[in-house]
C-alpha positions in Angstrom: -11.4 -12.8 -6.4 -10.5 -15.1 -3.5 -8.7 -14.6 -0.8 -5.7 -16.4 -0.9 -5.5 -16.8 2.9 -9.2 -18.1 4.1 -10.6 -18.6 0.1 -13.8 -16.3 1.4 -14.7 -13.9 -1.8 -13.3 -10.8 -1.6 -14.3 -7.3 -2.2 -12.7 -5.2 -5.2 -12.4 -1.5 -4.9 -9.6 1.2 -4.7 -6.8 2.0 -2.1 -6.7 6.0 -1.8 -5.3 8.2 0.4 -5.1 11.7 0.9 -0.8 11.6 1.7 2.0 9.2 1.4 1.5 5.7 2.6 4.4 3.4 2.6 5.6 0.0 4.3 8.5 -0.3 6.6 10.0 -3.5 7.8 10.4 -4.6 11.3 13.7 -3.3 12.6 13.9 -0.3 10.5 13.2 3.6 12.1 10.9 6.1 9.7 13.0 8.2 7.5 13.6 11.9 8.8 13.1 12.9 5.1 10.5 10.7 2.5 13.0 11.4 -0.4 13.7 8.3 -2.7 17.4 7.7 -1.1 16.1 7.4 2.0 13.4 5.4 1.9 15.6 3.3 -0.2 18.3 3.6 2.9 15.6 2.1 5.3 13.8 -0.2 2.9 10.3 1.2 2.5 8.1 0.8 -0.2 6.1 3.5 -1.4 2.4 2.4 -1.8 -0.1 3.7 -4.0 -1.7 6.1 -4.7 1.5 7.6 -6.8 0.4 10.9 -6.6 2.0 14.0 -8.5 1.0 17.5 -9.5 -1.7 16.9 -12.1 -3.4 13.5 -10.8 -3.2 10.4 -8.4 -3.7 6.8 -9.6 -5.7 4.8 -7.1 -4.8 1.6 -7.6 -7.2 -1.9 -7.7 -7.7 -3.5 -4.4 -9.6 -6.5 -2.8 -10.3 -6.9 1.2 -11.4 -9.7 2.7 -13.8 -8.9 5.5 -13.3 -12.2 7.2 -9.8 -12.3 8.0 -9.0 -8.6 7.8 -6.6 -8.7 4.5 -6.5 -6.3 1.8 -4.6 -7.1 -1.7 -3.2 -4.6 -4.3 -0.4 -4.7 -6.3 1.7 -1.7 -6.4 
């Protein structure tokens, strides 16, 4: 794959993690609670890996070692 912001080839391999990882705009204050409602309340997106009792799926990713950028899709 290329990287769609400097077009160097990029690396493919997996996001993990061993808890929750999760974007949260500019502006907006962690939730006191990472329940659905209110990361929905302060518009975060979860991030893979969707873990549950049983198993965790690690999604696809690519980085780009020469402009720092990693891309997944979640």
């Amino acid at each position: 794959m290329r990287c769609p912001y400097c077009n160097s080839d990029m690396e493919k391999g997996q996001l993990k993690s061993k808890g929750g990882v999760f974007f949260l705009p500019d502006g907006e204050k962690s939730p006191k609670l990472y329940t659905k409602s209110q990361m929905m309340k302060h518009r975060a997106v979860y991030l893979p890996p969707y873990v549950n009792f049983f198993s965790a799926e690690f999604p696809t990713a690519y980085i780009c070692r020469m402009c720092s950028k990693i891309v997944i899709d979640y």
